[in-house]
SEGU-290562 format. One line per 10 residues: number of its first residue (from 1); their letters; for each residue x, y, z of C-alpha. Coordinates in steps of 0.05 Angstrom, whole numbers, plus 5000, padded with zeros to 4 digits. Each point is the difference from the previous one (the first is absolute). Layout:
N
NUM = a = X/Y/Z; ...
END
This chain:
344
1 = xxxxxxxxxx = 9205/4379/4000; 4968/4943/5047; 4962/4952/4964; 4943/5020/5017; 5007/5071/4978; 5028/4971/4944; 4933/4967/4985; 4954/5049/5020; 5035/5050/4947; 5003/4960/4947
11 = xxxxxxxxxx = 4921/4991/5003; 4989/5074/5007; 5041/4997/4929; 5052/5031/5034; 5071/4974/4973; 5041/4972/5064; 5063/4988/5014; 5003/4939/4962; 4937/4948/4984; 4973/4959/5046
21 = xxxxxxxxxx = 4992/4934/5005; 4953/4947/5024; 5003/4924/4999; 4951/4937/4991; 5024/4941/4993; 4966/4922/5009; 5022/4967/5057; 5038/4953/4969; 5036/5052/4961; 5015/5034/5075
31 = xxxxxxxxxx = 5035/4934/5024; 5028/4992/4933; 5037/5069/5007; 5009/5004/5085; 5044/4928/4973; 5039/5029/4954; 5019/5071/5041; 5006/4959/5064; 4949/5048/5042; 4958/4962/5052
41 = xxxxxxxxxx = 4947/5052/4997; 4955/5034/4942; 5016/5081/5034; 5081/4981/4990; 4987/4995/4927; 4953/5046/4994; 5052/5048/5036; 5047/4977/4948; 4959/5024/4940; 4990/5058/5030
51 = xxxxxxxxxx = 4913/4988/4995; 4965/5056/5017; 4940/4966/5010; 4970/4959/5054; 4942/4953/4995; 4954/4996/5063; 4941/4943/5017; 4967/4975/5065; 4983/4929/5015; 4935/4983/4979
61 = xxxxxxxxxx = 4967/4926/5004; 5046/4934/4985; 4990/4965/4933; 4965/4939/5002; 5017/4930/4973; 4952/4967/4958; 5006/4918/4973; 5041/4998/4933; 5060/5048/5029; 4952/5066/4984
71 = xxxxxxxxxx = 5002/5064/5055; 4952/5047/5006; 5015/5063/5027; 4940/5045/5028; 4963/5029/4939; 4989/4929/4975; 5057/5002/4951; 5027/4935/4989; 5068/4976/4975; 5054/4948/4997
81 = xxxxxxxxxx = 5076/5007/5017; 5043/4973/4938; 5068/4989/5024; 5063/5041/4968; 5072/4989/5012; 5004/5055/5052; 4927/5001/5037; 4928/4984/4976; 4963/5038/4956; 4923/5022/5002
91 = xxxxxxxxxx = 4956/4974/4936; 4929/5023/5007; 4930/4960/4992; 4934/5015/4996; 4975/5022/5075; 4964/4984/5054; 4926/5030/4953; 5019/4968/4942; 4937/4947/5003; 4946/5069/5022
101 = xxxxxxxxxx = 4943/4991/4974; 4961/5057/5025; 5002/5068/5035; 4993/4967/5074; 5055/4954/4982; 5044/5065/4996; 4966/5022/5066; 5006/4942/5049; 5085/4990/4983; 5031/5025/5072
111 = xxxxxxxxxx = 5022/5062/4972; 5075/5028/5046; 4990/5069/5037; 5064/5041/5017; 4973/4980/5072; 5048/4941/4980; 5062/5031/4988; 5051/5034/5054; 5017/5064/4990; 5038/5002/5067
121 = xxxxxxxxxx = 5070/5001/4974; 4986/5045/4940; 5028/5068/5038; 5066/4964/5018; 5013/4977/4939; 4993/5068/4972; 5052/5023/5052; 5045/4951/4982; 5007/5030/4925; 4990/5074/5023
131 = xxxxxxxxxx = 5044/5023/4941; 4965/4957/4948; 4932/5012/4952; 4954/4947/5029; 4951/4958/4951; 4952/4968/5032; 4940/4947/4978; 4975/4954/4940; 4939/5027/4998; 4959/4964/4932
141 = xxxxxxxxxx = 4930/5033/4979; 4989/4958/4935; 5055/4940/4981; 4996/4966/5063; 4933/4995/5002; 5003/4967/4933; 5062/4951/5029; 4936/4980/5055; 4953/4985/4940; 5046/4977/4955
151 = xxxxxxxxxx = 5011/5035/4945; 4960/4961/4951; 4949/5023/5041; 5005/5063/5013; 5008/5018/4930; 4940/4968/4992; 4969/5042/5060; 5022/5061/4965; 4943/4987/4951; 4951/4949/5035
161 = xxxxxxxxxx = 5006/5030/5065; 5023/5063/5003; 4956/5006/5079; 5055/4947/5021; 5063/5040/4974; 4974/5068/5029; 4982/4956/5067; 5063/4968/5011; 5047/5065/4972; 4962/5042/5050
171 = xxxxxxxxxx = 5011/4953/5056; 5075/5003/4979; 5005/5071/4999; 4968/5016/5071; 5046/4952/5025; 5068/5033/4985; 4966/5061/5018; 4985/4987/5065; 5067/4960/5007; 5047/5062/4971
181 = xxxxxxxxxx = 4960/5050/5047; 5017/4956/5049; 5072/4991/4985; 4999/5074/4987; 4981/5015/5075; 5046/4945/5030; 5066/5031/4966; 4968/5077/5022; 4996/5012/4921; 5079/4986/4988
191 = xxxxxxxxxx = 4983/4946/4935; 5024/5035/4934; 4966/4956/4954; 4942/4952/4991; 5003/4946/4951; 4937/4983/4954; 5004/4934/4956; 4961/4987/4938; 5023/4959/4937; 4961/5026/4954
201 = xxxxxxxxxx = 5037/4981/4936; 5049/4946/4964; 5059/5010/4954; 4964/5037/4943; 4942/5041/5037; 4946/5003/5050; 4969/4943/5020; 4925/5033/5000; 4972/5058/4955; 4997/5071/5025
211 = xxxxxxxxxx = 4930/4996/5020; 5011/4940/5033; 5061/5044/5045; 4940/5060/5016; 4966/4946/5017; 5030/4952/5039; 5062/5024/5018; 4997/5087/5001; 4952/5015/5066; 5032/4955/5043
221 = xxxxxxxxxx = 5067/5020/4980; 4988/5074/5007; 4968/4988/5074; 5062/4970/5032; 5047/5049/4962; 4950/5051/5038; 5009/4967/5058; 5071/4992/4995; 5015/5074/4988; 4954/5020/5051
231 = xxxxxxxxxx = 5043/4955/5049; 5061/5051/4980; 5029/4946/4945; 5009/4980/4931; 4979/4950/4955; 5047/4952/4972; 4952/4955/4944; 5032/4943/4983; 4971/4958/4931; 5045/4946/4957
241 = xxxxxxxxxx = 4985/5008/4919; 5002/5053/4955; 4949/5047/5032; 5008/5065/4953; 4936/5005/4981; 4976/5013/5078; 5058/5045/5022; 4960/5060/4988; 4945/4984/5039; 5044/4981/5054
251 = xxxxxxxxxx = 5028/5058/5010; 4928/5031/4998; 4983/4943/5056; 5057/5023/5050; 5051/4964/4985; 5070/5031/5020; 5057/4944/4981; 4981/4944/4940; 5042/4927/5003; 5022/4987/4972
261 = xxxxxxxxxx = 5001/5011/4931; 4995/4945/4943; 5076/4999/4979; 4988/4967/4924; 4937/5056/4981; 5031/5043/4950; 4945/5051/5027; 5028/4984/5064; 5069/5024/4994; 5039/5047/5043
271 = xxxxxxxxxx = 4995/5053/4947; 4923/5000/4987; 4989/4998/5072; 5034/5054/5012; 4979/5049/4948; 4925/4983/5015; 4995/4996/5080; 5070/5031/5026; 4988/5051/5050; 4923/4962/5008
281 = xxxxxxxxxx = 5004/4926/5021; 5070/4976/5036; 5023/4925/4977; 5033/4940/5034; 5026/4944/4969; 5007/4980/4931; 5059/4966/4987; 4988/4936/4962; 5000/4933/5041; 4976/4950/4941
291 = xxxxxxxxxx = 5064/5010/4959; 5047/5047/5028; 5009/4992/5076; 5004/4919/4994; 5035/5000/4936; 5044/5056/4983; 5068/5017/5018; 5010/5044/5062; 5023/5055/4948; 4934/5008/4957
301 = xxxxxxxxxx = 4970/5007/5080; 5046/5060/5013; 4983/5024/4936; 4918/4991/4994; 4997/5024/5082; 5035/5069/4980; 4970/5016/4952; 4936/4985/5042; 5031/5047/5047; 5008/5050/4952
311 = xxxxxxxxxx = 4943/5014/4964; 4944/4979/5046; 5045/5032/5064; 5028/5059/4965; 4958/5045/5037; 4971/4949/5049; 4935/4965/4996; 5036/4928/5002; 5023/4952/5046; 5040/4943/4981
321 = xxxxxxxxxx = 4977/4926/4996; 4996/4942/4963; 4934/4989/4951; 4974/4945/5050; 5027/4964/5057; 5071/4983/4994; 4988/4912/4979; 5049/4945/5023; 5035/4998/4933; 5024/5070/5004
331 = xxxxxxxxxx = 5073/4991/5005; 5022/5036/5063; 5054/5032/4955; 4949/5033/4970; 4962/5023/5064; 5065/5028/5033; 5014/5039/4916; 4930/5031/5017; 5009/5040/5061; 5064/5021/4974
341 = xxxx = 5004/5065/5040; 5036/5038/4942; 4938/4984/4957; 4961/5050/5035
END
């Protein structure tokens, strides 16, 4: 199969010729590994892997600098570089609403428009990886608005201002909208998947109550997975934590492909997910970065990413990844035992 067919079968739950595979990675953790294989470009490893995937973005407006070393990018998130021995890393802080006070404060912050970004290159860059599934956006309906607030605040908004939250998640939401629709018509509807980000939980659960979720977090998830499938795609829902409780309402929502699972859930496991949601919801991901990628031996890799392979891909419905970005302190070792093609 081609890569992309490979894709495109395994999230019609149709077993392919082998799993697929996708990468993320931090950007130090991509110079870290282009060192160590000796590639001067990200597709040469990539090629090397043998990634099915490929991620797609347009330029949108430059980050700005602001006194004490902090950048803002566009939506008013703000954050600090920390430096790592192979590249800095983002830490987050509070954003650009942090101090609102009131409703009009919301209003009068210069709020982007896709008008901003270029979507001129978008079709040749789809030509360029004709044979591959193409993943395009970073599309965030409820987190980043909280990364804008703060989250202090915005947990606090979830009960002293729930107007705000609705205000700001809407404004969110019509935003990738319009900006996948338009991505949508500049590739002439070639775009596999769309990504959706949300962290809605931490190590042991969600990070908000069920009603909070219908709430807060369900309508505007369910219109731009109706947008998205209406554009000829799927959804690909990203959320970090052990999310369990909210997986059936996400597939209810529209969600096609969950990341990326939350490796250390017992409920989480390969095993449970499959019995409940095989044949249902498709999965990417899940292979543990907090202890085994940066930690373990390239063996217990091999060994946790086939058996990955095997019971979430036995007949489809996965692709493989790793349970968050691959960090700097992955060993490459460990990166090049993971793709092993015989795993798959």
């Amino acid at each position: 199969m081609l890569p992309r067919e490979r894709v495109l079968a395994a999230l019609s739950h149709q077993k392919p010729d082998r799993t697929p595979a996708d990468f993320w990675a931090e950007p130090p953790a991509w110079k870290r590994l282009l060192d160590y294989t000796g590639h001067d470009a990200p597709e040469k490893l990539l090629r090397q892997l043998q990634v099915d995937l490929r991620h797609l973005e347009v330029p949108g407006p430059p980050e700005i600098s602001l006194p004490g070393g902090i950048c803002q990018n566009f939506w008013g998130e703000r954050y600090l570089y920390r430096p790592t021995d192979w590249g800095p890393m983002r830490e987050d802080l509070p954003g650009a609403l942090a101090g609102a006070r009131c409703a009009e404060d919301l209003d009068r912050f210069p709020w982007p428009s896709p008008d901003g970004f270029d979507y001129s290159r978008l079709a040749a860059d789809c030509d360029r990886h004709e044979n591959y599934a193409l993943l395009y956006g970073f599309a965030d309906i409820w987190q980043r608005p909280g990364l804008v607030r703060g989250w202090e605040n915005w947990f606090s908004d979830l009960v002293e201002h729930p107007d705000w939250v609705h205000a700001l998640c809407s404004r969110f939401t019509r935003f990738y909208q319009e900006d996948y629709t338009r991505a949508a018509e500049a590739s002439g509807g070639r775009i596999d998947l769309y990504l959706v980000i949300s962290d809605l939980g931490h190590q042991a659960g969600p990070l908000i109550s069920p009603r909070m979720f219908q709430e807060f977090v369900a309508p505007y998830l369910r219109s731009l997975c109706d947008t998205i499938h209406g554009l000829g795609a799927r959804v690909l829902f990203h959320s970090c934590g052990n999310i369990g409780a909210f997986l059936p309402a996400l597939e209810k929502l529209g969600v096609d492909l969950l990341d990326p699972i939350q490796p250390l859930s017992p409920a989480l496991q390969p095993e449970a997910l499959h019995a409940e949601f095989g044949g249902r919801l498709a999965f990417h991901g899940g292979v543990d970065m907090q202890r085994l990628l940066p930690f373990g031996s390239a063996e217990e890799v091999r060994s946790t990413v086939a058996g990955y392979c095997r019971v979430l891909g036995e007949s489809g419905g996965y692709i493989l990844a790793p349970g968050h970005l691959f960090q700097p302190e992955v060993p490459p070792e460990n990166v090049l035992a993971f793709y092993d093609p015989d795993l798959r």
